[in-house]
Structures are given as structure tokens and as C-alpha cells.
MARNU-720108 format. One line per 10 residues: their letters; for each residue x, y, z of C-alpha. Coordinates in steps of 0.1 Angstrom, whole numbers, always signed. Example, Ala and Ser with C-alpha at 12.3 -4.5 7.8 and 13.67 -1.06 7.14 Angstrom:
# residues 2
as> +123/-45/+78 ~ +137/-11/+71
***
This chain:
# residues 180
xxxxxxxxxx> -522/+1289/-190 ~ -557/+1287/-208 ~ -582/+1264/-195 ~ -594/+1228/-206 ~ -625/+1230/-225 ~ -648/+1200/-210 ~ -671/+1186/-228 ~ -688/+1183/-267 ~ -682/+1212/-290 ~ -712/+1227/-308
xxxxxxxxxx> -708/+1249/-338 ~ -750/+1257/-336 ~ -761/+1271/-303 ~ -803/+1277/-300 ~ -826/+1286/-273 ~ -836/+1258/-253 ~ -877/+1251/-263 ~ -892/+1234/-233 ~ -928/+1214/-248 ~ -952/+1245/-245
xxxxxxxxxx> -931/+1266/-269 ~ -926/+1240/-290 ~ -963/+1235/-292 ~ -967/+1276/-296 ~ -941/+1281/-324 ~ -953/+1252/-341 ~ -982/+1258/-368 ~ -980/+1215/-374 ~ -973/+1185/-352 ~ -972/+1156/-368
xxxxxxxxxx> -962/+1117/-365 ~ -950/+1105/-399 ~ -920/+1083/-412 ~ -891/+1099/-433 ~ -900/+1086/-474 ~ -879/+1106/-494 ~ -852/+1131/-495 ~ -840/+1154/-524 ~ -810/+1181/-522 ~ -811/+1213/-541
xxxxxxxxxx> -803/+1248/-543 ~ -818/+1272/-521 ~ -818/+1307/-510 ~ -817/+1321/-546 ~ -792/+1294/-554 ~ -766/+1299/-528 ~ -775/+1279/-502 ~ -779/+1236/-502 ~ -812/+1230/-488 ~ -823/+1191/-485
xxxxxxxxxx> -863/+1184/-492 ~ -877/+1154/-467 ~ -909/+1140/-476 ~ -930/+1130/-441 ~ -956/+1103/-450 ~ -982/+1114/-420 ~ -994/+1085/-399 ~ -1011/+1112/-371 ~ -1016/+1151/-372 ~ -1012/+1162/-334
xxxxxxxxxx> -1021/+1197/-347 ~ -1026/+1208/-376 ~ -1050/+1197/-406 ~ -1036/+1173/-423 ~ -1053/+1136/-429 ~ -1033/+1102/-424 ~ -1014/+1090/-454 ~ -1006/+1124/-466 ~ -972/+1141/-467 ~ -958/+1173/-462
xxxxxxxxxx> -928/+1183/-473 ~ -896/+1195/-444 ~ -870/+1215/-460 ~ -835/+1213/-439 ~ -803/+1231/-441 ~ -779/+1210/-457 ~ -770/+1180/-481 ~ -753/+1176/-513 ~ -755/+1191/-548 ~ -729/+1191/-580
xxxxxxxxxx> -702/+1172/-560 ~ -704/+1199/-529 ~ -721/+1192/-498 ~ -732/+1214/-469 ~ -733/+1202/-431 ~ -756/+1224/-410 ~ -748/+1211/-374 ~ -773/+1214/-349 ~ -799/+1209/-377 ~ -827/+1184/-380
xxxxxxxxxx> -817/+1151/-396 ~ -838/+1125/-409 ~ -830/+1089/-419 ~ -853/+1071/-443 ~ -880/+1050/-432 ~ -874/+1066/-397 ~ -906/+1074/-376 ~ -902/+1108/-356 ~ -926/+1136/-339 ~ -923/+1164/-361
xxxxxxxxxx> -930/+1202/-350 ~ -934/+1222/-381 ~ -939/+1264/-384 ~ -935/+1282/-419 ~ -902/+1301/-429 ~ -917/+1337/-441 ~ -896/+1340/-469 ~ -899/+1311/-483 ~ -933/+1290/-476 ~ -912/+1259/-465
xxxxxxxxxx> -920/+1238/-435 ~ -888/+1240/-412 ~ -886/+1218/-380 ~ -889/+1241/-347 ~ -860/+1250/-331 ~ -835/+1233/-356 ~ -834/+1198/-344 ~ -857/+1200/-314 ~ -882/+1196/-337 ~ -873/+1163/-345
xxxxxxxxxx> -877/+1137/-320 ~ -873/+1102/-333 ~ -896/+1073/-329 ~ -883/+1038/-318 ~ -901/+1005/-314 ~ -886/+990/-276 ~ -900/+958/-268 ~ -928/+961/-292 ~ -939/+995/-272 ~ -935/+1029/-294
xxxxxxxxxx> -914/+1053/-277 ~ -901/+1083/-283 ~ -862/+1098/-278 ~ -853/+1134/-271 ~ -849/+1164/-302 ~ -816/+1187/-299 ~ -789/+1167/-314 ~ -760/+1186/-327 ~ -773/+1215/-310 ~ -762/+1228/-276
xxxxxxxxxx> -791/+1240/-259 ~ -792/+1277/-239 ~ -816/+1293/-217 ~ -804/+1329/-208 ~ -814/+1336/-173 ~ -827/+1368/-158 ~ -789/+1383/-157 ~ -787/+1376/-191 ~ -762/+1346/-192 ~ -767/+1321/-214
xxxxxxxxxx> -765/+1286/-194 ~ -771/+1251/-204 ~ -807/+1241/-209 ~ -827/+1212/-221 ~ -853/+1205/-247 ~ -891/+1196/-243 ~ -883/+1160/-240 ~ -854/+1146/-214 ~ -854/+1108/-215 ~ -872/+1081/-237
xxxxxxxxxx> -912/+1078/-232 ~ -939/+1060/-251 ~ -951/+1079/-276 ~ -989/+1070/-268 ~ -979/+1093/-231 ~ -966/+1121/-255 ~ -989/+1121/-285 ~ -1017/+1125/-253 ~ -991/+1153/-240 ~ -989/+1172/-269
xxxxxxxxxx> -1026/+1169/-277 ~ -1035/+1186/-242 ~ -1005/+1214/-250 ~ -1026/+1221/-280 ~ -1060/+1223/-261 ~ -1045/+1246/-232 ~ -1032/+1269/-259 ~ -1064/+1272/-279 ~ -1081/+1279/-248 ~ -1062/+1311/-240
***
């Protein structure tokens, strides 16, 4: 008899990036809203890659001025009729706010989100109060432990919190790690 599989499938399975190594791999934090998205082909035209343009309200780290945007590039969308679904894989919806943690690919220049869609943590407005939700969707979420098992693990944020608490969070990461 094989055994019942419990539980949500995944099909992308990442290291589990607790707030500190989000901070580290990141080269920009930012808070910005979601403005424009554009597909195209990637990777030396093999690959669909969607283009997100982040208006920035905040840089958390990083040099980058309100009002400006940078540019995320995803894995994923649709081109010529095909489309391309990158599970575990940052997604943003228009006009959405989110915390953004942003490092360089090395081939290609692009901004990427850290740690597929742990990079992304949306931005919500609860009873007039900012908050902000947990990154990792799609993904499931691994630390391997000294024995070198891979067991479930979770992401730099657990549960909902304001996103004045985390902005201030993220901003003291960043001083502690400049200090080293």
C-alpha cells in the first residue's frame, strides 16, 4: 500500500530565508506599488520572463529616491499565444503595494525578488492601519538541519504586522549588518 500524501503539493521547493538573510542577500529593499507589467522573451529567447515596474514609495536599503521605479523581472507570463507558470515564483498584481527584497541576477543585470516569492510580501490596508502579510506563496519552504534533512521551515515573516513595525525591523537588520 503506498501512503497518503497530506497536505499542498509544491512543484518549487527553496531554502527557507528567515529576515536576516533576506536582508544579506538583498542588494535593495524597497516599499513600492506594482504599475506595470510586460512579458517577453528571455534567456536568449527561450525562456518567458514578465518585466514589473515598482513605483518606490520608500527605499529600506538601497539608493533609490521616492517616486522612482525599478524594474523586477519574474519567471513567467505570456508571449505569442504560450504562457509560462513558474510556481513558487513572486507574483505581483497591479496597483498592489508589497515589501520588495531585490539582489541582481549575474548574468543578466535584472532585479529578481530574493528567494523566489519570499521576496515579495504584500501590503494591505486593515482598518485604515498598513500591514504587511507573509512572502513564500507557491513555494514550500525547507531548512536542512545539521543531519542534512530537509524539513519544513518558514519565511522571515509568520503572521500579518503593521508595516510601520517592519519597515523599522528591516531598517535595524540593515544597520546591524553594516556594522559587522
Amino acid at each position: 500500500m503506498v501512503p497518503a500524501i497530506q497536505g499542498p503539493a509544491h512543484a518549487a521547493t527553496v531554502e527557507a530565508l528567515d529576515l536576516p538573510a533576506l536582508v544579506q542577500r538583498a542588494e535593495l529593499i524597497v516599499i513600492g506599488q506594482a504599475r506595470e507589467r510586460q512579458s517577453r522573451w528571455g534567456h536568449r529567447g527561450k525562456l518567458i520572463v514578465t518585466d514589473i515596474s515598482i513605483r518606490v514609495d520608500e527605499a529600506l536599503k538601497g539608493d533609490l529616491s521616492p517616486d522612482s521605479d525599478v524594474i523586477v523581472t519574474r519567471m513567467g507570463g505570456q508571449m505569442d499565444g504560450l504562457g509560462l507558470k513558474v510556481p513558487g515564483s513572486a507574483t505581483f498584481r497591479l496597483g498592489e503595494s508589497a515589501v520588495v527584497f531585490l539582489s541582481r541576477h549575474p548574468a543578466t543585470g535584472e532585479w529578481r525578488t530574493v528567494g523566489m516569492s519570499q521576496g515579495m510580501l504584500p501590503v494591505d490596508l486593515q482598518d485604515g492601519v498598513r500591514t504587511v502579510r507573509p512572502g513564500g506563496h507557491g513555494a514550500a519552504l525547507m531548512t536542512a538541519g545539521q543531519d542534512g534533512v530537509l524539513r519544513p521551515g518558514s519565511g522571515a515573516l509568520t503572521a500579518t504586522v503593521r508595516l510601520q513595525d517592519f519597515a523599522a525591523e528591516v531598517r535595524r537588520v540593515v544597520l546591524q549588518q553594516r556594522a559587522r
